[in-house]
C-alpha positions in Angstrom: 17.2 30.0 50.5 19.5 31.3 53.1 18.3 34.4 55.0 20.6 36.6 57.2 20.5 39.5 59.3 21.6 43.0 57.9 23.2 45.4 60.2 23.9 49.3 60.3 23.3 50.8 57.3 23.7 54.4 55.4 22.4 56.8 53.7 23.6 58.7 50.5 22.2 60.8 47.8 24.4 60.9 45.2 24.7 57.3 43.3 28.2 57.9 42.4 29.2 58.3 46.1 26.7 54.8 46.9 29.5 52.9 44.1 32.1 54.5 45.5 31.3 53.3 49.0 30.4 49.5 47.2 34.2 49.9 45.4 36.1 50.4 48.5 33.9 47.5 50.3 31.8 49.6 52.7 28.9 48.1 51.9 26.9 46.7 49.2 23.4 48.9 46.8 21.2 48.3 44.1 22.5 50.3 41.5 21.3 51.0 37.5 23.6 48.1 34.9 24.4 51.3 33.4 26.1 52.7 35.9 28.0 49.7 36.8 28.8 47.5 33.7 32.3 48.3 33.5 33.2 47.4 37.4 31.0 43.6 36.8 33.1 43.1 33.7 36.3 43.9 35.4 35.3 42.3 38.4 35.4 45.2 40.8 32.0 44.4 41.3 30.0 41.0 42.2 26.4 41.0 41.5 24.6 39.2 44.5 21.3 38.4 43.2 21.4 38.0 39.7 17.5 36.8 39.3 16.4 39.6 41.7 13.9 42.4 40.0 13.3 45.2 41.6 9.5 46.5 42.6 9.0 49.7 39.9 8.6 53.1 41.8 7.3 56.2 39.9 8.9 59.1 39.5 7.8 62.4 39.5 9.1 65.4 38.1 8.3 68.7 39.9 8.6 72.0 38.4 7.2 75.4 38.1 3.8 76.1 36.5 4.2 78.6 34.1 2.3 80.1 31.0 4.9 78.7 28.8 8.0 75.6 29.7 11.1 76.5 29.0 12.1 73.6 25.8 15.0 72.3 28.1 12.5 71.6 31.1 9.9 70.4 28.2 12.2 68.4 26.7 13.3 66.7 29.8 9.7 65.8 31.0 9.6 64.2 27.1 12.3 62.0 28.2 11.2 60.9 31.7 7.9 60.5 30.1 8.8 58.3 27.3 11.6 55.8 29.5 9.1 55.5 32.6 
């Protein structure tokens, strides 16, 4: 194992903008395969750990309480629900 020292780093919240910054070498993130398939298979991107798994955070969903969801909101909480 060979360990190193990061330096300055950045903050972003849009994960588009995070692979941007990766594209034009700024800097390197852990980003979803989804989002990033295409660049590994063209080589725009390196993956630098390939055996590294990251910890699972939760996720919440935060919304108002009402007498009845709207179906969009219900149906979205489905969703997060059923992937995580």
């Amino acid at each position: 194992m060979v360990g190193f020292e990061i330096g300055q780093h950045f903050t972003m919240n849009s994960a588009r903008a995070v692979k941007n910054a990766c594209l034009t070498g700024y800097g390197y993130s852990l980003l979803p395969d989804f989002m990033i398939a295409k660049d590994l298979a063209e080589n725009r991107l390196v993956q630098l750990l390939p055996n590294y798994q990251p910890v699972d955070q939760p996720i919440y969903a935060f919304y108002p309480q009402r007498r009845h969801t709207p179906q969009k909101v219900r149906v979205f909480i489905d969703y997060l629900t059923e992937i995580f």
